[in-house]
N, C-alpha and C positions, 0 to 999 in steps of 0.2 A: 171216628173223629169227633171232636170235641169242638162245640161250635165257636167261632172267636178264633179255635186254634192256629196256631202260623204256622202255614202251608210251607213247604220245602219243593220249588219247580225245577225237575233234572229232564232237562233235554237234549238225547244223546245225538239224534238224526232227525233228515225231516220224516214228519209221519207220510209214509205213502203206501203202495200196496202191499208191499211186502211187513206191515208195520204187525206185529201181534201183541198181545197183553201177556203172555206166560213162555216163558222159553230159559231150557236151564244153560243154554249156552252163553246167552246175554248176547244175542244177537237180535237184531229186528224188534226189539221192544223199545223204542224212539223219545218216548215223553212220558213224565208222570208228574203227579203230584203228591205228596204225602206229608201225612200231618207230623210236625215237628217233635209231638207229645209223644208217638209212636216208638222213636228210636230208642234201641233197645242197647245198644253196645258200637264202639265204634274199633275197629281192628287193624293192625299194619303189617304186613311184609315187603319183603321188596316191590319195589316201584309201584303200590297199592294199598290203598287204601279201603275197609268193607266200612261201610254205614249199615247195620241190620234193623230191621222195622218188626214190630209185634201188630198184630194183625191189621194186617194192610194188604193181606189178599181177596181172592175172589170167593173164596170160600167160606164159611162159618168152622169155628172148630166143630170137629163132628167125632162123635164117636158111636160105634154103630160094632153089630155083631155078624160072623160068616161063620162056616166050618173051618175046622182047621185041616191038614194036610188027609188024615185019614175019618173025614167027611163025619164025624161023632161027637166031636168037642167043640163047642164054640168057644173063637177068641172073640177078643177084643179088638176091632180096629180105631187108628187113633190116626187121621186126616190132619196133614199138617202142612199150608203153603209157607214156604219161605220167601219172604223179599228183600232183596238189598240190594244197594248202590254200591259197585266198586270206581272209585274214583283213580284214572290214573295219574301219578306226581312224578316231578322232577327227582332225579338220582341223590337219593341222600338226605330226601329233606319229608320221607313222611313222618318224624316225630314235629314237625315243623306243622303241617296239614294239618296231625290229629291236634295240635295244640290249637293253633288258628281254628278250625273245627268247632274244638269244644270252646270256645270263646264268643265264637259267632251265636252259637244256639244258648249260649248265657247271656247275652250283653241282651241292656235292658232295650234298646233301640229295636232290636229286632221282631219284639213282642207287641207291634203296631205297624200298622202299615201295611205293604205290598209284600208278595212272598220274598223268601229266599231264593235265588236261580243261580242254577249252575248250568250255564247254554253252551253247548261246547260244538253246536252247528256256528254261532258267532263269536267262539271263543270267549266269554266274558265268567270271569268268577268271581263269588264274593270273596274269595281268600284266594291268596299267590300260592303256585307253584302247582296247579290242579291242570293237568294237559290234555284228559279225556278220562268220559264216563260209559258204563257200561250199568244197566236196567236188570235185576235179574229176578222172576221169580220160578220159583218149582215146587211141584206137588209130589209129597213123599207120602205114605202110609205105611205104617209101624202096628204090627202084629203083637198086640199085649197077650200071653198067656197064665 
């Protein structure tokens, strides 16, 4: 993160026991923060919306060597957390969201001040038609040969 940078606050639930920081289902991961610079692409299909982030997980890119299957050749391992925000919207209107979206993270107001929040424990968004959020990160590794 980039100091200065404007913060993006997605609060899905309250944080409580059950609250984790990685889970590829997008369950129990409650509240986050992430820097606005981060976002890497933003995506639609029905009734969803993905905001994806470039590293913003817990990990460092890593790349590291093992055997491969018949214990003789080393591959490549290539460690890769994924994060994003899938936002859920009203029937019909995420080219409406992604546009409000990309509007929100251009307009010059935004680039001072307090973050952006999207609280969907008190229901409040900075842009219409966003009805719940879902947290999601997961850790893949990919076998380069």
């Amino acid at each position: 993160m980039i100091v200065g940078d404007k913060l993006m606050v997605f609060h899905a639930s309250g944080v409580d026991s059950s609250t984790v920081t990685s889970a590829d289902n997008g369950t129990d991961i409650d509240l986050c923060a992430l820097p606005m610079s981060s976002i890497t692409s933003v995506f639609a299909e029905e009734d969803m919306v993905y905001i994806y982030f470039k590293e913003a997980g817990r990990f460092e890119l890593g790349i590291g060597t093992d055997l491969d299957s018949n214990d003789t050749d080393d591959e490549v391992l290539k460690t890769m957390e994924q994060t994003f925000v899938r936002l859920t919207v009203a029937e019909g209107k995420e080219a409406d969201v992604v546009k409000d979206f990309a509007a929100l993270c251009t307009a010059s107001q935004v680039h001072s001040g307090n973050p952006v929040v999207f609280d969907a424990v008190n229901s409040k968004w900075p842009i219409n038609n966003v009805t719940a959020i879902q947290i999601r990160r997961h850790l893949t590794a990919h076998a380069l040969a």
